[in-house]
N, CA, C and O atoms as CSV, one atom per row, in Angstrom:
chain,resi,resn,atom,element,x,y,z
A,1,UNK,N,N,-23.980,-42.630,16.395
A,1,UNK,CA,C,-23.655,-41.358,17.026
A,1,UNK,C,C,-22.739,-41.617,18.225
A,1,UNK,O,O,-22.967,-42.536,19.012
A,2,UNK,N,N,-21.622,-40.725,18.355
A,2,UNK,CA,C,-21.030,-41.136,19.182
A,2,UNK,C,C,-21.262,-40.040,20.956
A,2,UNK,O,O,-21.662,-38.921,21.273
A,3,UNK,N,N,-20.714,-41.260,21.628
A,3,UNK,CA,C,-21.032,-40.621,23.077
A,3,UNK,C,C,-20.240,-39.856,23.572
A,3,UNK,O,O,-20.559,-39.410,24.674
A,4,UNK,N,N,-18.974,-39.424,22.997
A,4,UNK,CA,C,-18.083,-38.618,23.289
A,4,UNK,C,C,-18.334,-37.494,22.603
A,4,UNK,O,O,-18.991,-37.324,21.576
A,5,UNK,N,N,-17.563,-36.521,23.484
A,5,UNK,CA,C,-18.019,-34.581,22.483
A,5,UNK,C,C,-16.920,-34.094,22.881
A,5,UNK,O,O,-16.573,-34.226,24.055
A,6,UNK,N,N,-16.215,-33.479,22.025
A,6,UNK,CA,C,-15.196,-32.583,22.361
A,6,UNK,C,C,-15.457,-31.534,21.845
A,6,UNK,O,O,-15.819,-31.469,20.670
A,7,UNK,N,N,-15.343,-30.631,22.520
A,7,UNK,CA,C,-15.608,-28.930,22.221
A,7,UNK,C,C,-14.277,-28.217,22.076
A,7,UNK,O,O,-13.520,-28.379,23.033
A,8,UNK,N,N,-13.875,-27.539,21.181
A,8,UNK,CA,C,-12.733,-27.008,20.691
A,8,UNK,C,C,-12.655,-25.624,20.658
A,8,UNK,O,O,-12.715,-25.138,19.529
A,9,UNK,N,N,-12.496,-24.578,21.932
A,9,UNK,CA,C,-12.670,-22.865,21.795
A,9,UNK,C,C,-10.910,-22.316,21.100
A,9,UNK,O,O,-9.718,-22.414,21.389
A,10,UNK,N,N,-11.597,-21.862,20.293
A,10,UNK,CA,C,-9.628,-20.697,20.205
A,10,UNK,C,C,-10.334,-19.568,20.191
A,10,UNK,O,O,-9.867,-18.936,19.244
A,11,UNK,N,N,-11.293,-18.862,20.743
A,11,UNK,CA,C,-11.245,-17.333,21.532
A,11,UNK,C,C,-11.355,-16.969,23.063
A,11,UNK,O,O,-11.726,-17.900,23.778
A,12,UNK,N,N,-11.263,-16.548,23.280
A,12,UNK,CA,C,-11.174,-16.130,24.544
A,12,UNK,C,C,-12.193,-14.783,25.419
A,12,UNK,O,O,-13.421,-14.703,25.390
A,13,UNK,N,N,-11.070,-13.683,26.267
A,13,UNK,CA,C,-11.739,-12.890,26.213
A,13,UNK,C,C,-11.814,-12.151,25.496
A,13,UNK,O,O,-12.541,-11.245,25.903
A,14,UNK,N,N,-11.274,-11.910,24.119
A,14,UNK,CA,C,-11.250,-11.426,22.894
A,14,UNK,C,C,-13.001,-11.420,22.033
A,14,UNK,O,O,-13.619,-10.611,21.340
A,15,UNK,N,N,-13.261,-12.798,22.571
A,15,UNK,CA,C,-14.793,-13.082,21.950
A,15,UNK,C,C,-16.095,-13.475,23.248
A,15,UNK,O,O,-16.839,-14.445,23.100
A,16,UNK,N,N,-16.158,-12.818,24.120
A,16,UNK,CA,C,-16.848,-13.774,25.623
A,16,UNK,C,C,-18.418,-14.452,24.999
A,16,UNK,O,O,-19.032,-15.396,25.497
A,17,UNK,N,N,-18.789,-13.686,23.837
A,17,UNK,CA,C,-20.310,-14.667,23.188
A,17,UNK,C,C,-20.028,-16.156,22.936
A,17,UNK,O,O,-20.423,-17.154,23.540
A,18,UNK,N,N,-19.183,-16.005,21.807
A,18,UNK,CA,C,-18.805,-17.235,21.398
A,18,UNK,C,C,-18.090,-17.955,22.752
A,18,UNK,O,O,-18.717,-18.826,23.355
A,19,UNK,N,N,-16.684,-17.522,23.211
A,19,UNK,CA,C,-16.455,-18.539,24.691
A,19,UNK,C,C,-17.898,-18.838,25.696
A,19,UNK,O,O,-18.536,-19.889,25.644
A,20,UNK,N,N,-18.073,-18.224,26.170
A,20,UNK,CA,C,-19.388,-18.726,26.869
A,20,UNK,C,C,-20.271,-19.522,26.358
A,20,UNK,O,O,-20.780,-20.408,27.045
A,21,UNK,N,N,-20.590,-19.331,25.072
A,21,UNK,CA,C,-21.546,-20.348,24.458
A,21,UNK,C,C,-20.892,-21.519,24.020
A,21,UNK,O,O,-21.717,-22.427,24.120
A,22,UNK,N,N,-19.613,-22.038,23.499
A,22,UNK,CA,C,-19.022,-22.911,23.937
A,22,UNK,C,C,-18.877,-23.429,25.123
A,22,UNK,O,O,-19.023,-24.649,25.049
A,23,UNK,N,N,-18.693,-23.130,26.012
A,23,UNK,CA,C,-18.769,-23.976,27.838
A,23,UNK,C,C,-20.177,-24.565,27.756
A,23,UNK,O,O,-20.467,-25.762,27.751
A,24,UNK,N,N,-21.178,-23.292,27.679
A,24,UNK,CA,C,-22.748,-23.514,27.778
A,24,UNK,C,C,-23.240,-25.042,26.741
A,24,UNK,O,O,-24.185,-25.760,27.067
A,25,UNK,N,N,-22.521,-25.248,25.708
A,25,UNK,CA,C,-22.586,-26.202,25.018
A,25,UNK,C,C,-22.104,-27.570,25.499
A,25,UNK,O,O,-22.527,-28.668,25.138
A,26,UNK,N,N,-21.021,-27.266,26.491
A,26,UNK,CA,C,-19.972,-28.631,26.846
A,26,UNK,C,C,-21.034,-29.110,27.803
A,26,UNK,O,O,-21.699,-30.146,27.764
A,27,UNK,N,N,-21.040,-28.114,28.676
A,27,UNK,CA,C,-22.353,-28.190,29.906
A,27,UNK,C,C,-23.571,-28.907,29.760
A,27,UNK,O,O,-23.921,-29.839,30.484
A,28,UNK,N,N,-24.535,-28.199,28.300
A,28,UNK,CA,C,-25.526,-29.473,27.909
A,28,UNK,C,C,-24.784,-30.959,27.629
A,28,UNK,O,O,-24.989,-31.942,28.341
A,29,UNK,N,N,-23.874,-30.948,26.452
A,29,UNK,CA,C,-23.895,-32.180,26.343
A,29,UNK,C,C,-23.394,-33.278,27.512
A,29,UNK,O,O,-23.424,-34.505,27.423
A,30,UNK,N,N,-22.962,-32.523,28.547
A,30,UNK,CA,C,-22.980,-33.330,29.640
A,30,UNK,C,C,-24.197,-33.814,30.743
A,30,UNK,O,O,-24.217,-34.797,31.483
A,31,UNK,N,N,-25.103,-32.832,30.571
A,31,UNK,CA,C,-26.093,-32.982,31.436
A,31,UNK,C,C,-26.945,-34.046,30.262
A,31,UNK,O,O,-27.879,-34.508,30.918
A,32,UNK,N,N,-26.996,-34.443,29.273
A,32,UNK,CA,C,-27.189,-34.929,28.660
A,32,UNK,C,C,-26.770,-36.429,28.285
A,32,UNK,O,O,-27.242,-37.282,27.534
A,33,UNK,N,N,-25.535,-36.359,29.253
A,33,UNK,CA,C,-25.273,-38.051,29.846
A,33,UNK,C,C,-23.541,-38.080,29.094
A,33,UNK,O,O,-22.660,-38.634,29.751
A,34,UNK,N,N,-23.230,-37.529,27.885
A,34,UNK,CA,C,-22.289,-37.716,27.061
A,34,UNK,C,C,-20.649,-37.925,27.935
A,34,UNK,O,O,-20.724,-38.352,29.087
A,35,UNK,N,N,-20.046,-37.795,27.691
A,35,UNK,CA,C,-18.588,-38.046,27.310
A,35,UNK,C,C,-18.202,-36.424,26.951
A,35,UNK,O,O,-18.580,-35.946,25.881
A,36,UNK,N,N,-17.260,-35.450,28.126
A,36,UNK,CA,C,-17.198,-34.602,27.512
A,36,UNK,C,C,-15.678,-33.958,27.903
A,36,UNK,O,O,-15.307,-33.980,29.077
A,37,UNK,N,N,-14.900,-33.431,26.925
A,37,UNK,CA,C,-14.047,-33.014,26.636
A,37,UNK,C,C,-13.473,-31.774,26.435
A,37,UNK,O,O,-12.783,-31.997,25.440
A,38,UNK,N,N,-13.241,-30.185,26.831
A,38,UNK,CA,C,-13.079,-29.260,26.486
A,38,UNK,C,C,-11.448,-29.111,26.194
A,38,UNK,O,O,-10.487,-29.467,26.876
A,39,UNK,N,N,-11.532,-28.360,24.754
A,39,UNK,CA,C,-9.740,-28.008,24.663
A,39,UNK,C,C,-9.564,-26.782,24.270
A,39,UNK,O,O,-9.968,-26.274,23.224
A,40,UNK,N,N,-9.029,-26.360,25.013
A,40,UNK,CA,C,-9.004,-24.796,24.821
A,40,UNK,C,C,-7.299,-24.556,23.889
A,40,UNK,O,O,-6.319,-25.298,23.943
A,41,UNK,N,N,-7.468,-23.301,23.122
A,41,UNK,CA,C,-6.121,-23.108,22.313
A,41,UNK,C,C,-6.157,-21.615,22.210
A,41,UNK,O,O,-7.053,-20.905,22.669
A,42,UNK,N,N,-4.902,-21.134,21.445
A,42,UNK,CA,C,-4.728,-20.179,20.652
A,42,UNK,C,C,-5.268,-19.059,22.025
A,42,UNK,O,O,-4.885,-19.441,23.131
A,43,UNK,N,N,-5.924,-18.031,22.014
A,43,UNK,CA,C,-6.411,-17.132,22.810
A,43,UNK,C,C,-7.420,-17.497,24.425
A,43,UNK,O,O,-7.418,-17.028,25.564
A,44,UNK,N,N,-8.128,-18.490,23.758
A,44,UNK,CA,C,-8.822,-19.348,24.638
A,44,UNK,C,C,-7.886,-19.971,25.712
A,44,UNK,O,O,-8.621,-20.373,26.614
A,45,UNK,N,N,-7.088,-20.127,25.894
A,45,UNK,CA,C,-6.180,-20.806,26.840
A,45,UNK,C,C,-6.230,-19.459,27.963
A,45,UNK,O,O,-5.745,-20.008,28.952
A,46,UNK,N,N,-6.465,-18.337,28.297
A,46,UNK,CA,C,-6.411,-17.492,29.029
A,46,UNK,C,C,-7.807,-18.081,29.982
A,46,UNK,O,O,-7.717,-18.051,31.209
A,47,UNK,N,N,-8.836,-18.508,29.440
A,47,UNK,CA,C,-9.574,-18.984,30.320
A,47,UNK,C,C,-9.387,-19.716,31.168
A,47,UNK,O,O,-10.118,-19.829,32.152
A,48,UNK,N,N,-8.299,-20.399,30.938
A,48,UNK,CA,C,-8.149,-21.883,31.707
A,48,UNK,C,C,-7.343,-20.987,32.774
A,48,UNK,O,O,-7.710,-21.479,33.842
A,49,UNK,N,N,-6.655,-20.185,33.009
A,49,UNK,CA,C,-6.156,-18.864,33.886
A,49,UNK,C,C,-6.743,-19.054,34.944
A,49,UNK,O,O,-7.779,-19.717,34.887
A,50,UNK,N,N,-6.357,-18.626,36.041
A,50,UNK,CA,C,-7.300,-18.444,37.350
A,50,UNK,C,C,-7.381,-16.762,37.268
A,50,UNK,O,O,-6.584,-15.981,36.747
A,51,UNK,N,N,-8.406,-16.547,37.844
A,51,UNK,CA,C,-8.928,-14.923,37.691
A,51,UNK,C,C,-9.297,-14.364,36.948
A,51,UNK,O,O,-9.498,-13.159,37.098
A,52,UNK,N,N,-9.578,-15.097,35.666
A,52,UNK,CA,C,-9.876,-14.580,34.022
A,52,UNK,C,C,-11.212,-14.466,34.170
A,52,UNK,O,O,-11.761,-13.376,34.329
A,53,UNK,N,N,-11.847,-15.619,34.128
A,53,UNK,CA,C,-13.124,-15.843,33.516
A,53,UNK,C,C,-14.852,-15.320,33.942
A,53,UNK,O,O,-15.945,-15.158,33.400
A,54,UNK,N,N,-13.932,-15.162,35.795
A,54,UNK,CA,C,-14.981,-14.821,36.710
A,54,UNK,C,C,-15.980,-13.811,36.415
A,54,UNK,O,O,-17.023,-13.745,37.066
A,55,UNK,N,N,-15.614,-12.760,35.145
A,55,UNK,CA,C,-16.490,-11.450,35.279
A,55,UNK,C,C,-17.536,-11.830,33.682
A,55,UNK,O,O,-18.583,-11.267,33.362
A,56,UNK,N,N,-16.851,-12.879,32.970
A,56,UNK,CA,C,-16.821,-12.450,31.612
A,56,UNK,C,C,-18.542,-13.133,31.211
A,56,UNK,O,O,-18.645,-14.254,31.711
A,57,UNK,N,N,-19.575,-12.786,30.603
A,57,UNK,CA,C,-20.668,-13.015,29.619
A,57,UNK,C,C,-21.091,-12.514,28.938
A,57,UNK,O,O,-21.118,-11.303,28.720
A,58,UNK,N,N,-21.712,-13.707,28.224
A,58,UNK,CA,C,-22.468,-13.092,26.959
A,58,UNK,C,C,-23.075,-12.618,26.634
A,58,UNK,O,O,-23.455,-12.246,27.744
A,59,UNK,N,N,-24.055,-11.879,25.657
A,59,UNK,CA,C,-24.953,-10.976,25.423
A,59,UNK,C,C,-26.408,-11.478,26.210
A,59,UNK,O,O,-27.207,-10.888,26.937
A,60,UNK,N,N,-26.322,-12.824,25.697
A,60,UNK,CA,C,-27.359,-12.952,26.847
A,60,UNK,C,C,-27.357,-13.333,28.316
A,60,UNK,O,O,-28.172,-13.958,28.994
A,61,UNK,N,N,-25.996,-12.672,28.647
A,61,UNK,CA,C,-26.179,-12.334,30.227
A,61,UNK,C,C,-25.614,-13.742,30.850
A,61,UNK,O,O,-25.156,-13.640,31.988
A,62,UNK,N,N,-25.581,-15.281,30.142
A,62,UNK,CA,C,-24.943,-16.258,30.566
A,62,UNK,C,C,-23.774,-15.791,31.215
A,62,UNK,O,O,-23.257,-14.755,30.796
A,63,UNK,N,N,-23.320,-16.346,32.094
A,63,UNK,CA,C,-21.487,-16.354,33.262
A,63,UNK,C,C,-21.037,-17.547,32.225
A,63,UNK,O,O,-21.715,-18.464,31.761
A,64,UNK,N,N,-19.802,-17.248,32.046
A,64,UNK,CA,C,-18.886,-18.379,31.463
A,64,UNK,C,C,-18.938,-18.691,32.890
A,64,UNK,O,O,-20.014,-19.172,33.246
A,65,UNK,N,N,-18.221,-18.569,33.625
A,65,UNK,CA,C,-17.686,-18.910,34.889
A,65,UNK,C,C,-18.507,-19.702,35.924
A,65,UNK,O,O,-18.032,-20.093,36.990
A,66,UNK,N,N,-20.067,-19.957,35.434
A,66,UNK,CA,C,-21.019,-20.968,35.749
A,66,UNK,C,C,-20.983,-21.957,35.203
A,66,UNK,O,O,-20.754,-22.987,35.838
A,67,UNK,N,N,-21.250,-21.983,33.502
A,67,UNK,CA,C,-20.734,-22.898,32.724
A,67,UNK,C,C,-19.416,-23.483,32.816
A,67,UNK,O,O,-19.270,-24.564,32.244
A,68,UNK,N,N,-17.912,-22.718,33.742
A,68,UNK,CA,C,-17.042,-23.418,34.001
A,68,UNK,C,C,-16.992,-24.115,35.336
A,68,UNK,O,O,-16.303,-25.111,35.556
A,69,UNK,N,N,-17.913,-23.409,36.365
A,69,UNK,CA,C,-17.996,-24.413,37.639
A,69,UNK,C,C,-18.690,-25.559,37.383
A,69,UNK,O,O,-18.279,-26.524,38.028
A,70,UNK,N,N,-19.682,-25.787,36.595
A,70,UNK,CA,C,-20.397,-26.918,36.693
A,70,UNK,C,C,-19.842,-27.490,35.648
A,70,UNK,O,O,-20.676,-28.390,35.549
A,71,UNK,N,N,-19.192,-27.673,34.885
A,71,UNK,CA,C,-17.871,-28.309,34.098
A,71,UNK,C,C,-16.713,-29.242,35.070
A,71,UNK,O,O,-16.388,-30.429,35.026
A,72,UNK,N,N,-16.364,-28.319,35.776
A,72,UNK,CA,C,-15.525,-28.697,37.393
A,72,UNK,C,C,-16.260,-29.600,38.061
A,72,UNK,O,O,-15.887,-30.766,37.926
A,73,UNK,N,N,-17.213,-29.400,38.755
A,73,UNK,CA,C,-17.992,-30.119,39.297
A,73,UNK,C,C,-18.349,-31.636,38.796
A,73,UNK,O,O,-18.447,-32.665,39.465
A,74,UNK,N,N,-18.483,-31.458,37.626
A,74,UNK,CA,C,-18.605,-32.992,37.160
A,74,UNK,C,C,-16.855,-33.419,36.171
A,74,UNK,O,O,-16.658,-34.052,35.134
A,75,UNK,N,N,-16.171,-32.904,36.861
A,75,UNK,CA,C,-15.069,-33.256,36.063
A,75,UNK,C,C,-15.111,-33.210,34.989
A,75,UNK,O,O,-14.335,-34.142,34.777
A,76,UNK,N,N,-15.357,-32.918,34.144
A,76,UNK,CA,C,-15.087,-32.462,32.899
A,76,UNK,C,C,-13.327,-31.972,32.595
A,76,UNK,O,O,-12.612,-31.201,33.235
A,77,UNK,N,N,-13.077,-32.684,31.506
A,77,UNK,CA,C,-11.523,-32.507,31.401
A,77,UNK,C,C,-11.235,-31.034,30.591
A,77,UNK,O,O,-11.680,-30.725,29.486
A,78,UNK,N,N,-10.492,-30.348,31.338
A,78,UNK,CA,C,-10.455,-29.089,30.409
A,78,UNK,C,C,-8.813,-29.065,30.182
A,78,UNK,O,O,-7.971,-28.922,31.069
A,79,UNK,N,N,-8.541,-29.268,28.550
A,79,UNK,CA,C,-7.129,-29.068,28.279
A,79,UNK,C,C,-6.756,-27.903,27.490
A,79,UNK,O,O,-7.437,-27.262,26.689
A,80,UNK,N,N,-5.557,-27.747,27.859
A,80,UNK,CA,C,-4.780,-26.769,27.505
A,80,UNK,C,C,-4.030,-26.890,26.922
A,80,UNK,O,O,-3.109,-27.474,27.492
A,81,UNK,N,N,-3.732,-26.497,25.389
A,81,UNK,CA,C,-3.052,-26.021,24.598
A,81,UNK,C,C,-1.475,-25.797,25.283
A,81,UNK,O,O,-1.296,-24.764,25.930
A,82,UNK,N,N,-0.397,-26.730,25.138
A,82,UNK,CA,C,0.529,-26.498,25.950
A,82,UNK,C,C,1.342,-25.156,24.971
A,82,UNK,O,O,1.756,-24.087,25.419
A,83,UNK,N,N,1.390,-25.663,23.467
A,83,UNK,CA,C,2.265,-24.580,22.931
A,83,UNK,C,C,1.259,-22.878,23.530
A,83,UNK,O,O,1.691,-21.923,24.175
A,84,UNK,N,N,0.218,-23.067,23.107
A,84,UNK,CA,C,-0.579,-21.848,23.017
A,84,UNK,C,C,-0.332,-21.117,24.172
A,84,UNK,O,O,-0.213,-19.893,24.125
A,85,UNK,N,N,-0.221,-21.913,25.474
A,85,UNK,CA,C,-0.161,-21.614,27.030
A,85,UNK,C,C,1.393,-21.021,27.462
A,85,UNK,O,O,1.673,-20.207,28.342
A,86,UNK,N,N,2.027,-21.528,26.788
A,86,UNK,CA,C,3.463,-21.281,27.207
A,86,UNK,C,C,4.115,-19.675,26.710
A,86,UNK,O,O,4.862,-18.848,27.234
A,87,UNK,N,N,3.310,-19.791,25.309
A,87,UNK,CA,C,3.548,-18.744,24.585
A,87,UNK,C,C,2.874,-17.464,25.032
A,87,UNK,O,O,3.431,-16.383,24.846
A,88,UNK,N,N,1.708,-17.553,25.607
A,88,UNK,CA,C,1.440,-16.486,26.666
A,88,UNK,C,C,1.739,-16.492,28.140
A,88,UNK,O,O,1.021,-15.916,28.958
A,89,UNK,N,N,2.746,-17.116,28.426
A,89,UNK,CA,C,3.407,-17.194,29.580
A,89,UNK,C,C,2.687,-17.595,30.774
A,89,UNK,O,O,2.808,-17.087,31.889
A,90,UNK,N,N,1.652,-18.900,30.316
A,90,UNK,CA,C,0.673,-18.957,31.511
A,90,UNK,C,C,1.746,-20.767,31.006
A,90,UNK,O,O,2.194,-21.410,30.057
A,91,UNK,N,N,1.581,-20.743,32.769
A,91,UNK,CA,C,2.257,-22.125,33.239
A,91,UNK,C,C,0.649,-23.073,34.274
A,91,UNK,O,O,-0.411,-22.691,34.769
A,92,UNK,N,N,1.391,-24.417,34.127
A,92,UNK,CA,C,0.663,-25.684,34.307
A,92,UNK,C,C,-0.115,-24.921,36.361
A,92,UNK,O,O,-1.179,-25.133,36.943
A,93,UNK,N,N,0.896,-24.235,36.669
A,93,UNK,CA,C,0.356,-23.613,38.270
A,93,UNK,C,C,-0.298,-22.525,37.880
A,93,UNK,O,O,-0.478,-21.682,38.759
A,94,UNK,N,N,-0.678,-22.313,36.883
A,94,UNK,CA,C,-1.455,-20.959,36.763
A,94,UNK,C,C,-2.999,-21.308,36.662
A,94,UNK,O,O,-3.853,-20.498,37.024
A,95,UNK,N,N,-3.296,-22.501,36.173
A,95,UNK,CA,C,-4.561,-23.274,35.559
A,95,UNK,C,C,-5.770,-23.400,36.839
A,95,UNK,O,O,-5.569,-23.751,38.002
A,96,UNK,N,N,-7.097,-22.982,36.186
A,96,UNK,CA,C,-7.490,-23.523,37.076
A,96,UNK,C,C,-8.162,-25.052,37.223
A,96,UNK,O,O,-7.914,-26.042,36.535
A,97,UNK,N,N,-9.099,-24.919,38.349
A,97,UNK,CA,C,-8.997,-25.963,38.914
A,97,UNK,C,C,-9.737,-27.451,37.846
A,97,UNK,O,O,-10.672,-27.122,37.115
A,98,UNK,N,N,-9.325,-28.872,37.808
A,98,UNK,CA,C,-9.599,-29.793,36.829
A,98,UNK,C,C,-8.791,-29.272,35.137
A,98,UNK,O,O,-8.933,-30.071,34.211
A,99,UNK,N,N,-8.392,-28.612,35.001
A,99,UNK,CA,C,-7.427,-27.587,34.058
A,99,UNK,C,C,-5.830,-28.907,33.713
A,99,UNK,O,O,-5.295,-29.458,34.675
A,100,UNK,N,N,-5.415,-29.132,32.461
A,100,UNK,CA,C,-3.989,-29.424,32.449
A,100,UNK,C,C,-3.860,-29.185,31.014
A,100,UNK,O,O,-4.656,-28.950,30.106
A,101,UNK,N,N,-2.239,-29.362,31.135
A,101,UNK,CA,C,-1.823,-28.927,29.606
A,101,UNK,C,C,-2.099,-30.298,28.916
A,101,UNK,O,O,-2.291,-31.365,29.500
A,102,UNK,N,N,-2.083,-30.010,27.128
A,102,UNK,CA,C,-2.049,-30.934,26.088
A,102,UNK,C,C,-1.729,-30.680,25.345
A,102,UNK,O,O,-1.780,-29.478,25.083
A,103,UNK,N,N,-1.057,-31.738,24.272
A,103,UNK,CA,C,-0.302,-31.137,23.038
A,103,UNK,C,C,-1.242,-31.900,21.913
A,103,UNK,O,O,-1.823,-32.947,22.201
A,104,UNK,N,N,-1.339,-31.319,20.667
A,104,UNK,CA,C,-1.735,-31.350,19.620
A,104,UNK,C,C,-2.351,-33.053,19.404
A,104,UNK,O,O,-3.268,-33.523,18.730
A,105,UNK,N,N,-1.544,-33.527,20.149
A,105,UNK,CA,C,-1.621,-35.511,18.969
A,105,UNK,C,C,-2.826,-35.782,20.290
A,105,UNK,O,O,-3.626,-36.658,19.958
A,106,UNK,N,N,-3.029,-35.340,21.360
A,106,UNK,CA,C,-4.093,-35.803,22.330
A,106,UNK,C,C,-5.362,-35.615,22.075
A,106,UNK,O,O,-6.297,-36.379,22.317
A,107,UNK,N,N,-5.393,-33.630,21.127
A,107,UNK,CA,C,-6.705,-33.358,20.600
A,107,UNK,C,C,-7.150,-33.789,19.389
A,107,UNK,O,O,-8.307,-33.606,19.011
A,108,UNK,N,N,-5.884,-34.635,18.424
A,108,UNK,CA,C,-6.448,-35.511,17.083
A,108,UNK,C,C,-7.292,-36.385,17.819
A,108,UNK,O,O,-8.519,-36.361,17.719
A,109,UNK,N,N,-6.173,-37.744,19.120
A,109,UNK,CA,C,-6.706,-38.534,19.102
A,109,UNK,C,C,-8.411,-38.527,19.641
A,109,UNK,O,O,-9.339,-39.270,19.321
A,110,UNK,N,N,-8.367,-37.592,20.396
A,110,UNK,CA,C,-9.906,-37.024,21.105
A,110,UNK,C,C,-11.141,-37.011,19.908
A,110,UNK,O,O,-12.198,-37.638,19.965
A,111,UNK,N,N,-10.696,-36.140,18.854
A,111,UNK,CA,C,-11.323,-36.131,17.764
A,111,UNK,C,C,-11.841,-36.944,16.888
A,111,UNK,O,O,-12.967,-36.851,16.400
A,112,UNK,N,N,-10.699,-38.100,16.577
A,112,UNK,CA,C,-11.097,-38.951,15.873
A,112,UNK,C,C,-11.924,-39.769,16.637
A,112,UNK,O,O,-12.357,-40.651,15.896
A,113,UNK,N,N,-12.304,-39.877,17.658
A,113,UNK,CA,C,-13.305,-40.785,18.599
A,113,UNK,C,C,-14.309,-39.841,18.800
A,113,UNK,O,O,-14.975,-40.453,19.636
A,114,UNK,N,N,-14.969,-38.649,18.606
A,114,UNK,CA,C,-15.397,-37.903,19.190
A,114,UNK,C,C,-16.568,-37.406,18.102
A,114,UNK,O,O,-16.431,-37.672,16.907
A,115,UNK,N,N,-17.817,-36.610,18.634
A,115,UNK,CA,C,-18.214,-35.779,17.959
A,115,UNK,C,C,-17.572,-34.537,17.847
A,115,UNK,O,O,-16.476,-34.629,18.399
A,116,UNK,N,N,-17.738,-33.513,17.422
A,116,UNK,CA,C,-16.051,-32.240,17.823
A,116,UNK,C,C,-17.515,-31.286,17.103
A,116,UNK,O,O,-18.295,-31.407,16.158
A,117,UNK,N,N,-17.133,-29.882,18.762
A,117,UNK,CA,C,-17.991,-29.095,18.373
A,117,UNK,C,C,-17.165,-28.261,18.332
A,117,UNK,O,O,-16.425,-28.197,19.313
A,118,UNK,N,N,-16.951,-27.314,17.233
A,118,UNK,CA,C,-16.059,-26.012,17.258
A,118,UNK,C,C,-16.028,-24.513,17.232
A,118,UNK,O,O,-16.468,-23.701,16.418
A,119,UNK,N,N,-15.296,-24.370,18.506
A,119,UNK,CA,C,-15.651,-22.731,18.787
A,119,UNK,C,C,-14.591,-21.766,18.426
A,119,UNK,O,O,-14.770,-20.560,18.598
């Protein structure tokens, strides 16, 4: 079993159950000792936004935006989808904080070393 986890969201605020419960997932497997990785794409890249995420949860009342501070807090790498990001006109100064862009061959190589949880 491997000690690395990469978590893979492509919704956003389009879906806040599923996004939130993805973070909430990255979050255990970190408190859990692992190796952890978030890559956000496609719609999901609005999270990585500053001012997005702050209001948004899930049915059961979870804050993404808890699950993303304590993500921060332990560094947790959160990447960004550079095509996905550009194409909604969010730039590398828009990100928040521990936040950077990535292109496609970074989230294979992540993967192929990785357990990969997908949201």
């Amino acid at each position: 079993m491997s000690d690395s986890v990469l978590v893979t969201l492509s919704c956003g605020t389009n879906n806040p159950n599923r996004a939130t419960r993805a973070l909430f997932f990255a979050m255990v497997a970190k408190k859990k000792g692992k190796e952890v990785t978030v890559f956000l794409l496609d719609e999901a890249v609005y999270l990585a936004k500053r001012g997005i995420i702050q209001h948004m949860r899930a049915a059961t009342g979870d804050s993404a935006d808890d699950h993303l501070t304590f993500l921060q807090e332990y560094e947790v790498p959160l990447l960004v989808c550079t095509p996905c990001a550009v194409t909604r006109q969010i730039s590398e100064a828009d990100l928040v904080k521990g936040a950077r862009m990535a292109k496609g061959d970074e989230m294979i190589d992540l993967a192929c070393s990785s357990t990969v949880l997908s949201f």
